[in-house]
N, C-alpha and C positions, 0 to 999 in steps of 0.2 A: 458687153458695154461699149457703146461707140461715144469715141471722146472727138469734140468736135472744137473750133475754134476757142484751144485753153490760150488765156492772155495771163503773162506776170502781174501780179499787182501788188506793187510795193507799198509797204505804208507812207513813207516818205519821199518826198527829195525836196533837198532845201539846197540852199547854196552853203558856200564854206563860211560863210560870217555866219550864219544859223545852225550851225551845229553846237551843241553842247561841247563843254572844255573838255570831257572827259573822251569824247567820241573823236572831235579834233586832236588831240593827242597821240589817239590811236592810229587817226590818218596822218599824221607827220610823223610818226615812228615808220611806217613803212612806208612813208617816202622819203626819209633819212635811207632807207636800207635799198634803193634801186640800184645805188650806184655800184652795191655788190654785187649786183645780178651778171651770170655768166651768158649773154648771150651773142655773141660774136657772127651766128649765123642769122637772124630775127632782126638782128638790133633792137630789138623790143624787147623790153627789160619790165619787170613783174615783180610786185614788194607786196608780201604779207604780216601785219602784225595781229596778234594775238595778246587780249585780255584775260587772267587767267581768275580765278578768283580769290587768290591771294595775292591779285593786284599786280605780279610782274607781268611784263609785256615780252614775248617770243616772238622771233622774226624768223622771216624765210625770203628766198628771192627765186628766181629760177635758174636752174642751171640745163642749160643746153647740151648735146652731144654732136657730135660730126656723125653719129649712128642717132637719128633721129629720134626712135621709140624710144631712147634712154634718156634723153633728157628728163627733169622734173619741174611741174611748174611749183612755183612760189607755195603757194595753197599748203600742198602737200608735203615740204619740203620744213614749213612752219609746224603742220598738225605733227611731222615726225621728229623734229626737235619735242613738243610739249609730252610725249608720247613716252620720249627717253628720259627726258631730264623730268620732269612732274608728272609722272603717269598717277592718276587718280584726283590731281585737281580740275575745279570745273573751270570750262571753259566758258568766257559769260560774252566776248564778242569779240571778231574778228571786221579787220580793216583792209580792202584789196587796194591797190592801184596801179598804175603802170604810165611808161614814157613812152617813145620812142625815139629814133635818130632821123628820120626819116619825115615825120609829122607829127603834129602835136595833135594830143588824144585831149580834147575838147569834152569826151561823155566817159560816164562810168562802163569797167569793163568788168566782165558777169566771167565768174569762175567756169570755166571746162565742164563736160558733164564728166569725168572723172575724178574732178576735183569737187565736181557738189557731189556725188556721190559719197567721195570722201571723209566731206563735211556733216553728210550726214551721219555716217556711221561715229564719227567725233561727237554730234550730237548724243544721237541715243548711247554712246556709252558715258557722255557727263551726265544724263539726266536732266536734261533743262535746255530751252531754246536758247541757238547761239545767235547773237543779232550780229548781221554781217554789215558792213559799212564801204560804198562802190564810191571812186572819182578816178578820174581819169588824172591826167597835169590840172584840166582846170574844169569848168562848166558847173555842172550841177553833181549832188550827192547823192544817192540811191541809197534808204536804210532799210533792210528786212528786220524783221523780227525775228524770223528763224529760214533755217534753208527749206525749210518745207515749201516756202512759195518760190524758191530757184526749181527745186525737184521736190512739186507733186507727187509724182507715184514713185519714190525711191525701193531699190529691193533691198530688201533688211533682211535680219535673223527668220523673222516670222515663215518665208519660203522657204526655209531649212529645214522646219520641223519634221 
């Protein structure tokens, strides 16, 4: 099968006064939590929050390393709080954003492919599309429906068989 110019196509983006309360929420909970973020080498700092569906929200931020490959971004750092603390609630959507020191992040910023990989495998073990929510400091909002259209062809359980 040749895959030939695949494009993202998100259902949304609206700006931040067109967002639903409940979505806005989700994106001001992790960007209350930026300021945790450990990044001292990047300066670019990364906030995740998470809706669960018994309605608490779980954060994550990223934390860097001075040994590179250890760092963890924000994403990953939230799926494994929800992981520990509420293993078997669903996860019903997640909120990204991010700052920097350096310049201001005008557009939404799109999870890692380790971290949509991540996300996905977060999906298929709640059972339900998780709807992700993108903005940068400011500009426009990016909403998917599910990470399926971050990572089209994820590898899952199924290549294990």
């Amino acid at each position: 099968m040749k895959v030939e110019n695949i494009r993202i196509q998100y259902d949304t983006y609206v700006s931040q006064d067109e967002l639903e309360s409940s979505d806005l929420e989700l994106l001001n909970a992790a960007r209350a939590n930026l300021k945790k973020s450990y990044s001292p080498y990047s300066n670019f700092k990364v906030a995740c929050a998470i809706r669960l569906g018994n309605g608490k929200i779980i954060t994550g931020t990223n934390q860097e390393n001075a040994s590179f490959p250890v760092g963890l971004c924000a994403e990953r750092v939230a799926l494994s709080a929800v992981d520990a603390m509420h293993r078997g609630v669903k996860i019903i959507e997640m909120a990204i954003t991010a700052s920097s020191e350096r310049h201001e992040i005008d557009h939404p910023i799109a999870p890692c492919g380790n971290c949509r990989q991540a996300i996905s495998e977060a999906q298929l073990k709640s059972g339900n599309a998780i709807k992700i929510i993108l903005q940068g400091e400011s500009g426009q909002v990016f909403i998917f429906k599910s990470i399926d259209q971050l990572l089209p062809f994820s590898f899952n359980h199924e290549y294990l068989q």
